[in-house]
C-alpha positions as CSV (number, residue, x, y, z in Angstrom):
1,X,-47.6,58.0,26.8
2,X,-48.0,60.1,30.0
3,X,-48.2,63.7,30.0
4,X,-47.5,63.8,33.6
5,X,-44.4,66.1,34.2
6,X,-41.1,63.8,34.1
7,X,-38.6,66.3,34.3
8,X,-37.4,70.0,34.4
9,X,-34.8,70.9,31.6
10,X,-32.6,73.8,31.3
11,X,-31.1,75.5,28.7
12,X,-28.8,77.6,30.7
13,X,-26.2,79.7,28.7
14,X,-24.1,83.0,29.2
15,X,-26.7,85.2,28.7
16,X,-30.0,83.8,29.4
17,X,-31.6,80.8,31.5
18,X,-34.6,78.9,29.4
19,X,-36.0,76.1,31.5
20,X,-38.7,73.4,30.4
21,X,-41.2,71.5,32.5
22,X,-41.4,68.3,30.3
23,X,-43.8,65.3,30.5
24,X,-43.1,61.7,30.3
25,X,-43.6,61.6,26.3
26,X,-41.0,64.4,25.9
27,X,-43.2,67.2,24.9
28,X,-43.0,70.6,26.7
29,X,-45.5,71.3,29.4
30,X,-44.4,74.6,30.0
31,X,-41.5,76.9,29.7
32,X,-39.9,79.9,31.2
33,X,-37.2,82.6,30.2
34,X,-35.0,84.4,32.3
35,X,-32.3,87.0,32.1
36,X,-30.7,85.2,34.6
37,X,-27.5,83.9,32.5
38,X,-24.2,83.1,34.2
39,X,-22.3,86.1,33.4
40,X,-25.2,88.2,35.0
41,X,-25.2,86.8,37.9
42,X,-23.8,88.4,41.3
43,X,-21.5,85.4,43.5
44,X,-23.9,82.5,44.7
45,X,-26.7,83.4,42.3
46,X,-27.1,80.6,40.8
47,X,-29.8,79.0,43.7
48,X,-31.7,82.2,43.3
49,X,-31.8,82.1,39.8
50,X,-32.9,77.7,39.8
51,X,-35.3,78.7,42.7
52,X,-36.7,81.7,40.8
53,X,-37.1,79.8,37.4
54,X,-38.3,76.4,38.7
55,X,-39.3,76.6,42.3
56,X,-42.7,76.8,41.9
57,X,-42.3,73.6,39.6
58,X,-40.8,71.8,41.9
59,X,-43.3,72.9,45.2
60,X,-45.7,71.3,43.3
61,X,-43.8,67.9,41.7
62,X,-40.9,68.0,44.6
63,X,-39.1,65.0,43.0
64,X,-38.5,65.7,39.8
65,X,-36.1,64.8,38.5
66,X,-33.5,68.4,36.7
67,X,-30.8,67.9,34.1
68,X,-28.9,71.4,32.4
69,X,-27.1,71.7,29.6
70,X,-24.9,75.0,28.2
71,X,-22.3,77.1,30.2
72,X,-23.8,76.1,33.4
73,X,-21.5,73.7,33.1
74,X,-18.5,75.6,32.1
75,X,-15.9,76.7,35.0
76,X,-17.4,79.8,35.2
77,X,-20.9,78.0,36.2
78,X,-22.4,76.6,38.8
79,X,-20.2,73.7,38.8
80,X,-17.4,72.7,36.5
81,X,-18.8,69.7,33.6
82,X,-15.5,68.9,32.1
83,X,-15.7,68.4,28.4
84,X,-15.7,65.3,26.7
85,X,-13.7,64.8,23.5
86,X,-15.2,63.8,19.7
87,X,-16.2,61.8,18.5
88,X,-19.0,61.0,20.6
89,X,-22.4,59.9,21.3
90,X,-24.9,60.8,23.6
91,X,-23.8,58.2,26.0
92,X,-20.6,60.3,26.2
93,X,-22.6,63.3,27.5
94,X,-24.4,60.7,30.4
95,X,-21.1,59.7,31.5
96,X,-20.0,63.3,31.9
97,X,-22.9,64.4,34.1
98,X,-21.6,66.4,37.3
99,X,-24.3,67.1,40.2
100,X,-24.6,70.2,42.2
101,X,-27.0,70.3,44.8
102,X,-29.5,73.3,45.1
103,X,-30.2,74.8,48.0
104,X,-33.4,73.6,48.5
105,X,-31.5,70.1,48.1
106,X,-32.3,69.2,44.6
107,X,-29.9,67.5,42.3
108,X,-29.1,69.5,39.4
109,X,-27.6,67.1,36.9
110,X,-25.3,68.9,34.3
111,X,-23.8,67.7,31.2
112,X,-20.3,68.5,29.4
113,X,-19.7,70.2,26.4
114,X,-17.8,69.0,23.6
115,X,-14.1,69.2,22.9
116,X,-12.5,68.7,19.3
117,X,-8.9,68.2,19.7
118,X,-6.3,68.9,17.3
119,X,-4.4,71.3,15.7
120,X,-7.0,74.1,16.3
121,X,-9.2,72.7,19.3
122,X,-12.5,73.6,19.2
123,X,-15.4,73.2,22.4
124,X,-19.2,73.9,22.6
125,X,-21.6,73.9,25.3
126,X,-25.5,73.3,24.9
127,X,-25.3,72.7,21.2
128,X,-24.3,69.2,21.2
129,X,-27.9,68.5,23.0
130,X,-29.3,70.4,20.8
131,X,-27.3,68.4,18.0
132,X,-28.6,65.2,19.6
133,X,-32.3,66.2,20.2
134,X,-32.3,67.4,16.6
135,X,-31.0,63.7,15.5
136,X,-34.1,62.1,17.9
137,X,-36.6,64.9,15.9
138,X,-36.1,64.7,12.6
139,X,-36.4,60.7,11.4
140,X,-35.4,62.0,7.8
141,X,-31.7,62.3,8.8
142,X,-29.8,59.2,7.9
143,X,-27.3,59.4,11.0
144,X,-25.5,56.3,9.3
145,X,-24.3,57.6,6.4
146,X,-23.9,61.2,7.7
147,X,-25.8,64.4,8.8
148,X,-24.5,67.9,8.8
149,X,-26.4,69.9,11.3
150,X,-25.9,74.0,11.6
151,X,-26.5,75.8,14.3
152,X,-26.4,79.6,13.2
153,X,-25.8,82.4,16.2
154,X,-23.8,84.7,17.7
155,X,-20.9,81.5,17.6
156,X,-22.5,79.6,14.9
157,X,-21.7,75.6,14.5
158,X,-21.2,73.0,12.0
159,X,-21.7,69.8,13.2
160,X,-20.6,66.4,11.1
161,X,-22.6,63.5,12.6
162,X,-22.6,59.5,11.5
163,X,-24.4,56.8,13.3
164,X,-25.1,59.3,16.3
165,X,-21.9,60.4,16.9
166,X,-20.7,63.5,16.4
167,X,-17.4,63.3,15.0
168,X,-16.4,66.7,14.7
169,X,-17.9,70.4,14.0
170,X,-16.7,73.8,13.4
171,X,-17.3,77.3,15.0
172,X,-17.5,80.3,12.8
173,X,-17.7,83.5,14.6
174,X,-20.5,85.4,12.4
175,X,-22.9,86.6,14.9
176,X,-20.2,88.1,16.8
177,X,-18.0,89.7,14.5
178,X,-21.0,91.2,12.7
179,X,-21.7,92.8,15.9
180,X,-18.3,94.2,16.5
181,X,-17.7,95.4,12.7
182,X,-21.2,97.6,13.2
183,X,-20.7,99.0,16.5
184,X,-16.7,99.5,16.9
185,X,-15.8,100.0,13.5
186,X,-15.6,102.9,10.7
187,X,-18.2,100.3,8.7
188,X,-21.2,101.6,11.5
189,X,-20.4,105.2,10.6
190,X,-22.6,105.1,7.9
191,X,-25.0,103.1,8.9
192,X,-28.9,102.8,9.9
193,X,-31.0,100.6,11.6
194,X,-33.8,99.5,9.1
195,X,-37.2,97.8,10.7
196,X,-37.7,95.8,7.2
197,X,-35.1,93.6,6.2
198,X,-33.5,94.0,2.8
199,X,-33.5,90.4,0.9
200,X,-31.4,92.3,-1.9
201,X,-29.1,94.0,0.0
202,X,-28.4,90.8,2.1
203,X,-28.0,88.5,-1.0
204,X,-25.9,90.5,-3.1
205,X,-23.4,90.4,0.5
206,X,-23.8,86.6,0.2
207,X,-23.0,86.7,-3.7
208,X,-19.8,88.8,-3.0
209,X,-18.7,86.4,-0.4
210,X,-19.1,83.6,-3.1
211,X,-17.4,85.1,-5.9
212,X,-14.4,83.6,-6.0
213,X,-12.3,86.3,-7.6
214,X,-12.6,88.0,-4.1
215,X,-9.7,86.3,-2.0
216,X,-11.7,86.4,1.5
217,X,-13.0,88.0,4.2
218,X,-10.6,90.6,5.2
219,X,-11.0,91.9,1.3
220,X,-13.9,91.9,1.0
221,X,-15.7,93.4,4.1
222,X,-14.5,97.5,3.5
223,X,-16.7,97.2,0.7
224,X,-19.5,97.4,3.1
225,X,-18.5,101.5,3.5
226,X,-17.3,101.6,0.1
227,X,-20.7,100.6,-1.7
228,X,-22.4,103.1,0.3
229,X,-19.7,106.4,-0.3
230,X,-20.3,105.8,-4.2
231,X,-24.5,105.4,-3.7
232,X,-24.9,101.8,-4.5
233,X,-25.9,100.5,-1.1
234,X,-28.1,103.2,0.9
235,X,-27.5,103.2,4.9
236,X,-30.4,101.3,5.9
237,X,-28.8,98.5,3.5
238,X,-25.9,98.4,4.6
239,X,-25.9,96.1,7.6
240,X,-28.2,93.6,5.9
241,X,-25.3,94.0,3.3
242,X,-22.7,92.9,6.0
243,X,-25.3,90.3,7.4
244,X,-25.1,88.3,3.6
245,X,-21.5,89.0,3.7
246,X,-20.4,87.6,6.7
247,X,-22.8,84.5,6.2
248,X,-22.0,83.9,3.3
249,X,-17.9,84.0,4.2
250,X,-18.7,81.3,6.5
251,X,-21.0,79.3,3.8
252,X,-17.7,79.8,1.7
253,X,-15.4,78.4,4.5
254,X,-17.9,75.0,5.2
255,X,-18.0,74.6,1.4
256,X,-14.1,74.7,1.5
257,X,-14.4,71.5,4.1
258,X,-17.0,70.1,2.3
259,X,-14.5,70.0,-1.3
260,X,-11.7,68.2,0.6
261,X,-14.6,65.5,1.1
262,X,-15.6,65.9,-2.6
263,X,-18.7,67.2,-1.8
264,X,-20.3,70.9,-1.6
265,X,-23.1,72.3,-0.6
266,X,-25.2,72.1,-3.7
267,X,-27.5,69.5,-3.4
268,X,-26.5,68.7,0.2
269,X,-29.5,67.8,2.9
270,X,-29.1,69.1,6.1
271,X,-30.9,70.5,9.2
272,X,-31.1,73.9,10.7
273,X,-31.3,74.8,14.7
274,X,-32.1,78.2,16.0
275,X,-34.6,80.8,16.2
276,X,-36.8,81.3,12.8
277,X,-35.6,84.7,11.7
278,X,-31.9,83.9,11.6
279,X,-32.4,80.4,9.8
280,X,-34.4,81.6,7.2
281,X,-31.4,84.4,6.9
282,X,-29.3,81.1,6.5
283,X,-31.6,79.2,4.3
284,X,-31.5,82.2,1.9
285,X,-27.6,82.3,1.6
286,X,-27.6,78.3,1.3
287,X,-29.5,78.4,-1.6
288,X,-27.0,80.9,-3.6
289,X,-24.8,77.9,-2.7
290,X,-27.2,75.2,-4.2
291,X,-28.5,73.7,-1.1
292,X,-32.4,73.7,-1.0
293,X,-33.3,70.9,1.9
294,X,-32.6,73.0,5.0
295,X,-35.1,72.9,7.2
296,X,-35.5,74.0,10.5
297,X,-35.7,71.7,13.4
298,X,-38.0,72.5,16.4
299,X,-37.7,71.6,20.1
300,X,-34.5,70.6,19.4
301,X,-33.1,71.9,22.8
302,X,-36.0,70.2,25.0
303,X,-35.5,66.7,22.6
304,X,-32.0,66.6,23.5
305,X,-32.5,67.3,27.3
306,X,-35.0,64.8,27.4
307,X,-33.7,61.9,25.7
308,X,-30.1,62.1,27.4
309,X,-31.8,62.5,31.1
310,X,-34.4,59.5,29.8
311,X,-31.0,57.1,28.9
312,X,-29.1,58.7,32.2
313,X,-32.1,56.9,33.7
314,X,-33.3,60.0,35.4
315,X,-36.8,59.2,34.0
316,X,-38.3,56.0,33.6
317,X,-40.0,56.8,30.3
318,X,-37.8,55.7,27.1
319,X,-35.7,57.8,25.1
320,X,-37.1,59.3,22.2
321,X,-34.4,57.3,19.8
322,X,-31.0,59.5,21.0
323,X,-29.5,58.1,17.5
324,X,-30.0,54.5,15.3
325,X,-27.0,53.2,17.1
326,X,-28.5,53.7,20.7
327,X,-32.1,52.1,19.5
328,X,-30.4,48.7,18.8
329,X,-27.1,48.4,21.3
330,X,-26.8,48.4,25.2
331,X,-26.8,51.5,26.9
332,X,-22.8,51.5,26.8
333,X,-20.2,49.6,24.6
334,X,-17.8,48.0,27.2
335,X,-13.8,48.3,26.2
336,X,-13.1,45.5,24.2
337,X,-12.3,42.8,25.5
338,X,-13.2,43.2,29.2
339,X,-12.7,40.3,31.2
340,X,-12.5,40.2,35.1
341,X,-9.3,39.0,36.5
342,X,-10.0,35.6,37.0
343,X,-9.1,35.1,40.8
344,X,-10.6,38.2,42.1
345,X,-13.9,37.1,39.7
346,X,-13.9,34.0,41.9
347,X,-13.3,35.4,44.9
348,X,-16.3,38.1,44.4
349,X,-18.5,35.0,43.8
350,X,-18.1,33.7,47.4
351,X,-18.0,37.4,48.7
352,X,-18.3,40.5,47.5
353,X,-17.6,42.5,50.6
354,X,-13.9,44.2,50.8
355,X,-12.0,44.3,54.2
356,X,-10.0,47.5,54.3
357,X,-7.6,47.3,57.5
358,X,-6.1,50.5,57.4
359,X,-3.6,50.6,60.1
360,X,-3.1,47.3,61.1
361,X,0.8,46.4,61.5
362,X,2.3,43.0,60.5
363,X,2.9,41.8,64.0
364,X,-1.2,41.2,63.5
365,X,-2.0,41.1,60.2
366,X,-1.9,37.4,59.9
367,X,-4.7,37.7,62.8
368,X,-7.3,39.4,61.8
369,X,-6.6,38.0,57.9
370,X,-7.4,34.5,59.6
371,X,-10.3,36.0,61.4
372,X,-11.7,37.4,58.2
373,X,-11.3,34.1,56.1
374,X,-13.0,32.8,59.0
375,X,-15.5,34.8,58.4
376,X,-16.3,34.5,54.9
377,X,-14.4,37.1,53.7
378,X,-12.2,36.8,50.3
379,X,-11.1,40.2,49.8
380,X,-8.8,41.7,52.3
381,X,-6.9,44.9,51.5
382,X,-4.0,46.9,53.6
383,X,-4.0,50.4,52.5
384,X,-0.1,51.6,51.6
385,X,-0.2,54.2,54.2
386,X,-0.3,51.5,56.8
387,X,2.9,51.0,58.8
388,X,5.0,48.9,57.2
389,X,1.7,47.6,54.8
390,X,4.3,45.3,52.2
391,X,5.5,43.6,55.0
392,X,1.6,42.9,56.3
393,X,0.4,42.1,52.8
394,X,2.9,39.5,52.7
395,X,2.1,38.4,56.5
396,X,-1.8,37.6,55.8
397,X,-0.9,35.9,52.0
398,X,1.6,33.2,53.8
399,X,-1.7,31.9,56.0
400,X,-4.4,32.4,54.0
401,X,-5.3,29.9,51.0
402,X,-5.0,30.4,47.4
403,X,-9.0,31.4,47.1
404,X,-8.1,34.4,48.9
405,X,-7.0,37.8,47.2
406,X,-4.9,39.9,49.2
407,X,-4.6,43.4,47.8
408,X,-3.0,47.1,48.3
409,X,-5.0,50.1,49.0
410,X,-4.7,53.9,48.5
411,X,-2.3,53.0,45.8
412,X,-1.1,56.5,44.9
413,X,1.6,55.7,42.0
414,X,2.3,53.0,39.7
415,X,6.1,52.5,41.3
416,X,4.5,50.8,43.5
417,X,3.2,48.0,41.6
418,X,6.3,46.0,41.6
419,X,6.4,45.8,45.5
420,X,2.5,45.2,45.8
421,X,3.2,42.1,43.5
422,X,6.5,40.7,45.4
423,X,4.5,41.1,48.6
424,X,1.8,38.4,47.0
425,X,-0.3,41.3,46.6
426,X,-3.4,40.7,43.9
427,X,-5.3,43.3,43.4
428,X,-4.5,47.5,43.2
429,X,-7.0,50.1,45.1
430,X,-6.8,53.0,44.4
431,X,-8.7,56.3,46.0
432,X,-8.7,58.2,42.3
433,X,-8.5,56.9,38.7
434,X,-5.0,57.4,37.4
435,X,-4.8,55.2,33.8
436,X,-1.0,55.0,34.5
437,X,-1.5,53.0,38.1
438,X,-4.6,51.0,35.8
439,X,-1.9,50.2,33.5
440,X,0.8,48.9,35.7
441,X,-1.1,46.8,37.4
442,X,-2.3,45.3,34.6
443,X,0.8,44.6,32.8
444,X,1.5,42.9,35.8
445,X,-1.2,40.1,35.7
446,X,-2.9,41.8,38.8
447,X,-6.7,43.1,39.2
448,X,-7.1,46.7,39.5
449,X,-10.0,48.7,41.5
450,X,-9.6,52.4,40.6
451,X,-11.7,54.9,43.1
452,X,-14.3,56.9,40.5
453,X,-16.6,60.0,42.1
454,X,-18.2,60.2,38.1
455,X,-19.6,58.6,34.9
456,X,-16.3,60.0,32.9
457,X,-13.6,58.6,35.4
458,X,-16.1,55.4,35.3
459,X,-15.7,55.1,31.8
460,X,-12.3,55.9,31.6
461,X,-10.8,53.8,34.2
462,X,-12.6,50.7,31.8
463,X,-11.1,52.1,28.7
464,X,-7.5,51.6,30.7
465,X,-8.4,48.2,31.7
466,X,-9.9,48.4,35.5
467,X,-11.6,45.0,36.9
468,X,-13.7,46.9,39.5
469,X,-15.3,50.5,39.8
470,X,-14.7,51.5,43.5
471,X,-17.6,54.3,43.7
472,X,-15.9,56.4,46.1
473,X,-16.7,58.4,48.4
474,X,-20.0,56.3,49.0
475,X,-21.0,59.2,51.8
476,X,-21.9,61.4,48.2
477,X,-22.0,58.8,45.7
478,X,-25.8,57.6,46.9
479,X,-27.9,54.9,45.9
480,X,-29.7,57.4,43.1
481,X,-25.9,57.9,41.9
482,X,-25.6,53.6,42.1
483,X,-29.0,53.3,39.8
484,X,-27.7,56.1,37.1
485,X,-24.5,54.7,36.7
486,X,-26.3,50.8,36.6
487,X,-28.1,52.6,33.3
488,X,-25.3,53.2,31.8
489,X,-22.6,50.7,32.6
490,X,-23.0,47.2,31.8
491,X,-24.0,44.6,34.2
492,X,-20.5,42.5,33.7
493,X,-18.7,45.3,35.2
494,X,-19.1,45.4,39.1
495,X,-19.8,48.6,41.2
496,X,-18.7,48.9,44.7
497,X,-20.0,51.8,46.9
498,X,-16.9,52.3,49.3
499,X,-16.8,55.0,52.2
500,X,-19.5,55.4,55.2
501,X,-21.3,51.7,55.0
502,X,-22.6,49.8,57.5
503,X,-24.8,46.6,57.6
504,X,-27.5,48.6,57.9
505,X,-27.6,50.9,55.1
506,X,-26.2,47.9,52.6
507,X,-29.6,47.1,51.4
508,X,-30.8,50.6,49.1
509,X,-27.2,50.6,47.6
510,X,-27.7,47.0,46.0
511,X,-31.4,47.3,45.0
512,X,-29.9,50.4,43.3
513,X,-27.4,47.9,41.3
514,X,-24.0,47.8,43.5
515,X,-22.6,44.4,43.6
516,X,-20.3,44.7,47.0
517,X,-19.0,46.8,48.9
518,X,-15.5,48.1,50.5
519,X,-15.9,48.0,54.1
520,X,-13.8,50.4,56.6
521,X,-14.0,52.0,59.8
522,X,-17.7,49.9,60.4
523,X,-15.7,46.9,60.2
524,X,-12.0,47.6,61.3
525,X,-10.1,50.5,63.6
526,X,-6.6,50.3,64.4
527,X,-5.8,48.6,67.3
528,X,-9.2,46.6,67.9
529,X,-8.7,42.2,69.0
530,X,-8.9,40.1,65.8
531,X,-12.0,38.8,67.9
532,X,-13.2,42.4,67.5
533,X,-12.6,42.0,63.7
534,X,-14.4,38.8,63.3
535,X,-17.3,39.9,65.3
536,X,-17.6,42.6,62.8
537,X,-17.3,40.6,59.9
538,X,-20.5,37.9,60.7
539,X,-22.3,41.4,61.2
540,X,-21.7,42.5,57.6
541,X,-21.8,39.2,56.3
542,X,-25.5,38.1,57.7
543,X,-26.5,41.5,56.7
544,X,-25.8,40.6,52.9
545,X,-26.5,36.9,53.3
546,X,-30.4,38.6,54.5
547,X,-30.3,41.2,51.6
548,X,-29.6,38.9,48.8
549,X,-31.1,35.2,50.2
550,X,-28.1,33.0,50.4
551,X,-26.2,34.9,47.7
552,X,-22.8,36.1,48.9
């Protein structure tokens, strides 16, 4: 496996930026630490931070590929990864990547947190890769019939995973809160920093916590002062007092879940992420609970980064085994059943090329519908804010034959469904994905072609039921953008680049995996001669009949 350099990683969180130079078989080449965490940077320093941490990287590998995980992505980052919900997969986190270009033009890809809906919601950021990487590490976790993963900290999570999903964790706010109680509370009155750790202070707090004739948390934690006014707990033992306390409150509260499951902690096997110090803390506490198989997991952060930028297809070595499901399924499970609409199926056979005549009027629809027929053309659209566009939809459907599909574009509401349908309309376009419009034209019996600018809208559009993905705008949806999404969504469903092409820039958009195109301005403008229009048309048409042999 090459240890050339395959990718640059980030870890990039509230506080601090970590950023990893990884090689093609996953393993860290080299890694740097900054300060530089969101929250402590001034407006717009987020290129100087990337081009302080990983500019001298990239000067010297200029096309490597970078991927960043953590609150990066959170709306107070560089830009906005919206969350996707549990449970998921890693998959999940590909569909959710959002770029930002740097401003030395590199494409940052950043993934989503996590979401946990329900009657107490819960999110994270940058510990779901973690999660996942931790899942690719460690082959002794048996992801099938269930891993629990911990991820101790200042916000410390409990993770529930099965067959590489994570299906739902919980947030216990230990680090923090101890950090609080000591410094704005009476309980720091009393007490000193110690350089040496005391094991007996911090497992009596543990053994407190466990003791179950002490009703909780709020009852227990004054004891902290209390034990040291009556001389049983000195003040260099008191925080490692409140340390065992605190961890071993939240222990309490994960053993509480556990019991609804008929299970505990005793006996359990699970895996450990975070710095050595602090899981050994927590490997300590879990032993006063019975669990003795909690071992750390290293490189967890750079495992997870790798392997979800390696199945995004940002790198063209293999994944290091994201989780037992991804090792023996396709890259993505497609909504069940999916099935083309038969007619515009057919109709993307003879041609895959979509004629958008925004504009035109009915008094020449029929024209240039003829003239694109003509042509070879079996997709024709009138977008809605066309003058009068029911009127023309039905105008080019009366003379065109029953091979054709005539559709509606910019399809803004799903009211308008019914009138697309009565006009002999076929197909719905729409500029965005709304799962309402998706739904309505489906319960109609027509095709649908929802406008998606990311993975998640991708993916969601198909979950509603949508025939086509119309990559939109195609000016900033690229051919790299074409290629990632291919990775990810299966061949069956097609992807059509719409916005900006021409017949000459056709050709890198379907090596990258597109399988037509929507076709504009280039090929009609308001008040141009049908002549104009079918002139156009054998352009774009021997342009893909030359890009793809005599495949149309």
């Amino acid at each position: 496996m090459s240890r050339q350099p395959a990718l640059i990683a980030l870890d990039w969180g509230t506080t601090s930026l970590h950023a990893y130079l990884i090689a093609g078989d996953g393993s860290a080449l080299d890694t740097r630490a900054s300060s530089a965490g969101i929250m402590k940077l001034p407006p717009g320093g987020f290129d100087q931070a990337f081009e302080e941490t990983c500019g001298a990287w990239l000067d010297a590998h200029p096309r490597l590929p970078v991927v960043a995980a953590g609150m990066v992505g959170s709306a107070q980052g560089w830009v906005e990864a919206p969350y996707v919900e549990t449970p998921a997969g890693a998959d999940a986190l590909v569909a959710g990547i959002v770029k930002v270009t740097a401003a030395r033009g590199v494409a940052v890809h950043v993934l989503p947190g996590m979401l946990e809906r329900g009657t107490l919601p819960n999110v994270m950021r940058g510990e779901e890769t973690q999660i996942f990487g931790a899942l690719a590490s460690d082959a002794s976790l048996d992801a099938e019939s269930g891993a629990l993963i911990g991820l101790p900290g200042t916000h410390a999570k409990w993770a529930f995973v099965r067959d590489g999903c994570i299906e739902r964790f919980y947030t216990f706010m230990t680090g923090e809160t101890f950090g609080a109680l000591r410094d704005h509370t009476i309980l720091g009155r009393t007490m000193h920093p110690s350089s040496t750790p005391d094991q007996a202070s911090f497992l009596r707090g543990v053994d407190t916590a466990r003791d179950a004739r002490h009703p909780g948390l709020l009852a227990t934690i004054f004891s902290t002062r209390t034990l040291g006014l009556t001389g049983e707990l000195s003040a260099e033992q008191q925080p490692d007092y409140l340390s065992g306390l605190l961890i071993g409150h939240e222990l309490r509260g994960l053993n509480e879940v556990l019991a609804r499951e008929q299970a505990t902690l005793a006996g359990k096997t699970l895996r450990l992420i975070g710095n050595d110090a602090l899981c050994d803390r927590y490997r300590a506490a879990l032993a006063r609970y019975g669990c003795h198989d909690a071992k750390t997991v290293a490189h967890a952060t750079e495992h997870g980064l790798y392997g979800i930028a390696a199945q995004a297809g940002l790198t063209s070595s293999p994944a290091r085994g994201l989780s037992r499901s991804e090792r023996v399924q396709p890259p993505i499970n497609l909504p069940a059943p999916y099935a083309m609409h038969d007619g515009l199926s057919k109709a993307f056979a003879t041609c895959s090329l979509i004629a958008i005549l925004r504009g035109v009027t009915p008094a020449e629809a029929a024209q240039h519908g003829h003239a694109l027929y003509e042509a070879g053309f079996r997709v024709i659209e009138v977008p809605l804010n066309s003058p009068q566009p029911f009127n023309s939809i039905a105008a080019i459907r009366k003379v065109l034959p029953a091979d054709a599909i005539v559709s509606a574009g910019t399809v803004l509401h799903p009211s308008y469904v019914d009138s697309v349908k009565s006009a002999g309309g076929e197909l719905i376009v729409m500029p965005h994905s709304d799962g309402e419009v998706i739904r309505a034209a489906k319960s109609q019996g027509l095709a649908c072609a929802p406008g998606v600018a990311t993975l998640t809208e991708a993916f969601t559009a198909l979950k509603h039921g949508a025939d086509v993905l119309k990559m939109f705008p195609a000016e900033q949806l690229g051919p790299v953008d074409v290629k990632a999404w291919r990775a990810v969504i299966a061949k069956e469903v097609p992807l059509v680049p719409v916005g900006g092409i021409a017949p000459d820039n056709m050709g890198p958009f379907l090596s990258a995996g597109a399988n037509g195109f929507g076709l504009g301005s280039a090929l009609y403008k308001p008040g141009q001669s049908a002549d104009v229009t079918a002139k156009h048309a054998k352009a774009f048409i021997d342009g893909l009949i030359v890009l793809r042999g005599d495949k149309r």
